[in-house]
C-alpha positions as CSV (number, residue, x, y, z in Angstrom):
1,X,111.2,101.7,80.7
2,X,108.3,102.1,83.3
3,X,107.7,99.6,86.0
4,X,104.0,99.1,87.3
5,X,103.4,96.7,90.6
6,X,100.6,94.6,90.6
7,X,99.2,94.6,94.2
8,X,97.8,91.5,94.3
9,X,94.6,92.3,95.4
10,X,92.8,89.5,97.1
11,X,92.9,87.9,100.4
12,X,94.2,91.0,102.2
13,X,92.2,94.0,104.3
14,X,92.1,96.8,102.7
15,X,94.9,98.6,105.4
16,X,97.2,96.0,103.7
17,X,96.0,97.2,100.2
18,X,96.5,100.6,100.6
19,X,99.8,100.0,102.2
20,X,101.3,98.1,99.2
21,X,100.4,101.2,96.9
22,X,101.3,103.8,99.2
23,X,104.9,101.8,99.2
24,X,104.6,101.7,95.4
25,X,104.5,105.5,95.1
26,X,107.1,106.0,97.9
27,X,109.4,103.4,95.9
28,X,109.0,105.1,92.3
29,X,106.6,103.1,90.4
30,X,105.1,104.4,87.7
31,X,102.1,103.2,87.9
32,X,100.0,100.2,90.3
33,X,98.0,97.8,89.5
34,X,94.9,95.9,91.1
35,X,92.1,93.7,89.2
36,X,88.9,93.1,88.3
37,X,86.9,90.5,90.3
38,X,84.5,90.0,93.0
39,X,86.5,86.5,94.4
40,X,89.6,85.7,94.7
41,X,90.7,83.9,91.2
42,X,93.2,81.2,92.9
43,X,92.8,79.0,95.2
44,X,89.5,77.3,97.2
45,X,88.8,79.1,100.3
46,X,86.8,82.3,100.3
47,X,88.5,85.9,101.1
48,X,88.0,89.6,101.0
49,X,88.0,91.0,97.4
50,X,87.0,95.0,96.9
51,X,85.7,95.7,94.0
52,X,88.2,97.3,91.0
53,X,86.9,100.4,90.4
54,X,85.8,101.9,93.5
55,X,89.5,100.7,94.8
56,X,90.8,103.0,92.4
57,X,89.2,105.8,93.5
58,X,89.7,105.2,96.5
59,X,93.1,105.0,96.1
60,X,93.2,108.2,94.2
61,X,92.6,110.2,97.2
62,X,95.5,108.0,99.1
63,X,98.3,108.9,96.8
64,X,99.2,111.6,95.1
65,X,101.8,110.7,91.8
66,X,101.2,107.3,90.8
67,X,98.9,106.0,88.0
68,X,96.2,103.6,88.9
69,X,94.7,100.4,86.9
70,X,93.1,97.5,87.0
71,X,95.1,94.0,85.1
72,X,92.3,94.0,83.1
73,X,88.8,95.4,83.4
74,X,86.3,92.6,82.3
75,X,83.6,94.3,80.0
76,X,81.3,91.4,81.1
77,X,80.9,93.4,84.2
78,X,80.0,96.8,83.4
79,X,77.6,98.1,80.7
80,X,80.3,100.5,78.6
81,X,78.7,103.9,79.4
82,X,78.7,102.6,83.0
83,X,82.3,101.8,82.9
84,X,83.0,105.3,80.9
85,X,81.6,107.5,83.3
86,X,82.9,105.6,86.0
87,X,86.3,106.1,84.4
88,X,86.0,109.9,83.9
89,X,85.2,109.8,87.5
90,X,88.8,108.0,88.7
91,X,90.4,110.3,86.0
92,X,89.1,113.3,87.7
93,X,89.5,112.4,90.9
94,X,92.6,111.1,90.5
95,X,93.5,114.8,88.3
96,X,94.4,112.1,85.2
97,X,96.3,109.3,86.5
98,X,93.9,107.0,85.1
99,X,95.4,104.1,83.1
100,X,92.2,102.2,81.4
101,X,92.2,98.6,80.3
102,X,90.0,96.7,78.7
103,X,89.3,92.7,78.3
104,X,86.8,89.9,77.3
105,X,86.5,88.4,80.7
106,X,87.5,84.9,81.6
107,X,86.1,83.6,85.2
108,X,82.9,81.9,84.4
109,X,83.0,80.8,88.3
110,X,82.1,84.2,89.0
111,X,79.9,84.8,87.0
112,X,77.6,82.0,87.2
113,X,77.9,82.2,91.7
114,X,77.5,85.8,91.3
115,X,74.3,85.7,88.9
116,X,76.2,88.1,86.3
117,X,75.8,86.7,82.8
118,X,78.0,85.3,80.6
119,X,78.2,85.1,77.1
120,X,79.6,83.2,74.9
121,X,83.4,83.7,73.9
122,X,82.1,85.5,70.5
123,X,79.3,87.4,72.2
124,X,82.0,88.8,75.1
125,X,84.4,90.5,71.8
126,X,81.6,91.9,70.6
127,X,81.0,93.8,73.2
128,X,84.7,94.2,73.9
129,X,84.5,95.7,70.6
130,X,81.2,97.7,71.7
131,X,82.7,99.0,74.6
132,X,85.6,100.5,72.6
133,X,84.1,102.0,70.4
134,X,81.6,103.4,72.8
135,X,84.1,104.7,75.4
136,X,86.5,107.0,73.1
137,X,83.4,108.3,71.6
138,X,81.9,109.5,75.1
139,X,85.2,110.7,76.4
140,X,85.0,113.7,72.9
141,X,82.0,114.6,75.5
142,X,79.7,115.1,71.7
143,X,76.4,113.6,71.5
144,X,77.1,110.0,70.6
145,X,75.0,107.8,68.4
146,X,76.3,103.8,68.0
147,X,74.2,100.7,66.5
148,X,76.6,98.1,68.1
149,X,76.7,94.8,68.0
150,X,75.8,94.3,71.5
151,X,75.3,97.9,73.0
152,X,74.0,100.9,71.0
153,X,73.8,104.3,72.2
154,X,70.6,106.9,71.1
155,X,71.9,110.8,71.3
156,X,74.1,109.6,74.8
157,X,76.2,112.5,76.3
158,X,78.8,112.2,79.4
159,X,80.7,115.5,80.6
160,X,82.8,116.1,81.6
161,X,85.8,115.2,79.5
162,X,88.7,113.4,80.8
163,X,91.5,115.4,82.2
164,X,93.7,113.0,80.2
165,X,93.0,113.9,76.8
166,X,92.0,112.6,74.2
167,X,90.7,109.9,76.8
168,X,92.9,107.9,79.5
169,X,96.0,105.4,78.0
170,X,93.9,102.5,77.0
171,X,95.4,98.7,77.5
172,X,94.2,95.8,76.1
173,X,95.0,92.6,77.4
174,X,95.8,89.3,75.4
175,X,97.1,87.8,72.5
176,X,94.5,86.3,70.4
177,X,95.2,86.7,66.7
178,X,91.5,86.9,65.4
179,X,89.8,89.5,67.7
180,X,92.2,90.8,70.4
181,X,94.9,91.7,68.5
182,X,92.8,93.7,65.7
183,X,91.1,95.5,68.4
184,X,94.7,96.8,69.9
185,X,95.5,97.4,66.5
186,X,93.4,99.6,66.4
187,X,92.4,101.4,69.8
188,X,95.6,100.4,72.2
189,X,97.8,103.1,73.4
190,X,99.2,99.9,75.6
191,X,99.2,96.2,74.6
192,X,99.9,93.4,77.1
193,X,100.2,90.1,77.3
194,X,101.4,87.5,79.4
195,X,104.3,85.1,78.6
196,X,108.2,85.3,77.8
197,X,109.6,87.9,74.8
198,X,110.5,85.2,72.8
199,X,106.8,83.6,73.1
200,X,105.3,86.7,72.3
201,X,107.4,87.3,69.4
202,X,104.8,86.4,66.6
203,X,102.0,88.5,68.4
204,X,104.2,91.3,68.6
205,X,104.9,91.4,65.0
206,X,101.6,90.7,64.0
207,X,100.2,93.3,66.3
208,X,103.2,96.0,64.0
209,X,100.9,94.4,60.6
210,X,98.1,94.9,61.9
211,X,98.5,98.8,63.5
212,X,99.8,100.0,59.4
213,X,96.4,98.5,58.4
214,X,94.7,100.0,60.4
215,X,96.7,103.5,59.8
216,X,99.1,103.4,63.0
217,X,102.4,104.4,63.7
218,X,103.2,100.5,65.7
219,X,105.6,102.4,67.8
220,X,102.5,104.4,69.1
221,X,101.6,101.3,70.9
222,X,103.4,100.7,74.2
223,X,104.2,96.7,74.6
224,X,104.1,96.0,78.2
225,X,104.7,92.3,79.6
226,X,104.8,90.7,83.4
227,X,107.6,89.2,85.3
228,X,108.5,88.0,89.0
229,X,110.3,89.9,91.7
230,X,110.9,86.7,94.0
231,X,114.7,87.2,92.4
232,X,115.7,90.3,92.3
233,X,118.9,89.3,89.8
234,X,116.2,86.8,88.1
235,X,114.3,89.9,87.7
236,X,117.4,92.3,86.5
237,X,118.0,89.6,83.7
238,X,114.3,89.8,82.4
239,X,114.2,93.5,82.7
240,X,116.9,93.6,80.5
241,X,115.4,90.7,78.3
242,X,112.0,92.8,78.2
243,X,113.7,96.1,77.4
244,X,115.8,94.4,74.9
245,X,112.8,93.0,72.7
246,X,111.1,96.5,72.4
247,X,108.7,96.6,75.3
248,X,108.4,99.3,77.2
249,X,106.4,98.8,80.0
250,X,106.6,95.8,82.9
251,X,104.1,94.8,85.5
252,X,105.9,93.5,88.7
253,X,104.1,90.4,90.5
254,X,103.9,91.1,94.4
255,X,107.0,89.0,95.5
256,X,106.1,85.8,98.4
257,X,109.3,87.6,100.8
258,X,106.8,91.1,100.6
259,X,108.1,93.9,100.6
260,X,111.2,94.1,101.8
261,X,112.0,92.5,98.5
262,X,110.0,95.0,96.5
263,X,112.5,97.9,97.9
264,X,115.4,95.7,97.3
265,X,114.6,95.6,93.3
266,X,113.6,99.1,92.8
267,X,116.6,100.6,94.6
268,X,118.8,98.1,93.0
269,X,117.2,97.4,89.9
270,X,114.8,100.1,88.4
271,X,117.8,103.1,88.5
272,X,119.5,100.9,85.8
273,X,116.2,100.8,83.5
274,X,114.5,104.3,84.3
C-alpha cells in the first residue's frame, strides 16, 4: 500500500508549503498532494492560495524522490492542451514524478469572483471527457485531430513526450455512476473517492463492471481513498480497513497537532503497510 499526504494547501506561506513536502519526502511518502484553487475552499476569511500547477513545479526542483499531484485538477480551469503541455512540463522537470488527476470542478464561488466561467454540471463532463480524450492523445506526441464535444483539436502537436510513458498515472476523482465512473472505466490508472470502504462498496464494484466493458483488466485501476491522521491508532485501524477492501492507495489529511504527528504515523504506522 502507498501513502500520499495531502498538504493542505491554503492559508499558509509558501516556506510553510514547501516545508510540509520536503518533510513528506524525508518521512517516506510516496507521493504529496496539493489542490486546485485560487481561494481557500473553507471557511470566510481571505488567505494565500498559490496556484496548483506552478506549485508543482515548483516543487519539483525542491525535492528530489517524491511524486507530486494535485486532489483534483478542475478542467474548468484550463483549456486541455493548456493543461497537457503544462503537464509534460512538471513531468519533465520533475524527471516523471508527475501523478495527473482530473475532475469536473465543483466551486462555483470561485468561479463567478474570479470571472472564470462555469458551465453547467453536463457541459463541465463533457469537457472532462474532452480533456481526456485530448490529453493521452497529445502525450503519443502524433499529430492529433479531435471533434469534441466541447474542445476540438485541428492537426495539434506537443513534444516532447512524457518521461512517464505512455503518459503520467492519471486519477480521476469521484463517484458518480452516470459519467464519472464510465470515464475511470475507461482512462483511470487511479480511481478515488472520498468516503468509508464500506460506502464506497457499490462504486467500487460497479467501477470492476464497468472497466470489462470497456476492455480492462479492473485490477489495472489503482482504488485510492482519504483518511485522518489526528489518531494515529484511529488511523492504523483504517489503514488496515482500506488495505483490507482492495484499495491500494491512501491520501493522508494534514493532522490539526502538525507535524509531529505526521512523523509519529509514518514511523509507527506506514512500516506495517509498505
Amino acid at each position: 500500500m502507498r501513502f500520499g499526504l495531502d498538504a493542505a494547501q491554503q492559508r499558509m506561506p509558501w516556506d510553510e508549503l514547501v516545508r510540509r513536502v520536503q518533510l513528506a519526502e524525508e518521512l517516506g511518502f510516496d507521493g504529496v498532494w496539493g489542490f486546485d484553487h485560487f481561494q481557500p475552499m473553507y471557511g470566510d476569511a481571505p488567505g494565500e492560495t498559490f496556484e496548483g500547477m506552478t506549485t508543482l513545479a515548483a516543487l519539483a526542483g525542491a525535492t528530489s524522490r517524491i511524486r507530486l499531484g494535485l486532489l483534483v485538477a478542475g478542467v474548468t480551469y484550463r483549456h486541455p492542451s493548456v493543461y497537457a503541455a503544462e503537464a509534460l512540463t512538471v513531468d519533465h522537470a520533475s524527471h516523471g514524478r508527475l501523478e495527473m488527476s482530473f475532475g469536473a470542478a465543483w466551486f462555483d464561488k470561485e468561479h463567478h469572483e474570479l470571472g472564470i466561467p462555469f458551465p453547467s454540471t453536463a457541459e463541465r463532463f463533457d469537457l472532462l471527457e474532452d480533456a481526456l480524450e485530448i490529453t493521452t492523445r497529445l502525450f503519443t506526441g502524433d499529430v492529433v485531430d479531435h471533434e469534441g464535444r466541447r474542445v476540438s483539436l485541428h492537426e495539434a502537436q506537443l513534444l516532447p513526450t512524457p518521461v512517464q510513458q505512455p503518459h503520467p498515472p492519471i486519477w480521476i476523482g469521484g463517484s458518480g455512476p452516470r459519467r464519472t465512473l464510465p470515464l475511470a472505466a475507461r482512462f483511470a490508472d487511479v480511481w478515488h473517492s472520498f468516503g468509508t470502504p464500506n460506502s464506497m462498496r457499490p462504486a467500487y464494484q460497479r467501477l470492476d463492471e464497468l472497466a470489462v466493458q470497456a476492455g480492462r483488466d479492473p485490477s489495472a485501476i489503482t482504488r485510492a481513498g482519504s483518511m485522518s491522521l489526528d489518531d494515529v491508532e484511529t488511523a492504523r485501524k483504517h489503514a488496515a480497513k482500506w488495505r483490507d477492501a482492495g484499495y491500494g492507495y491512501i491520501v493522508c489529511g494534514w493532522p490539526s497537532a502538525g507535524a509531529a504527528q505526521v512523523e509519529a504515523f509514518a514511523r509507527q504506522v506506514m512500516p506495517d503497510f509498505t
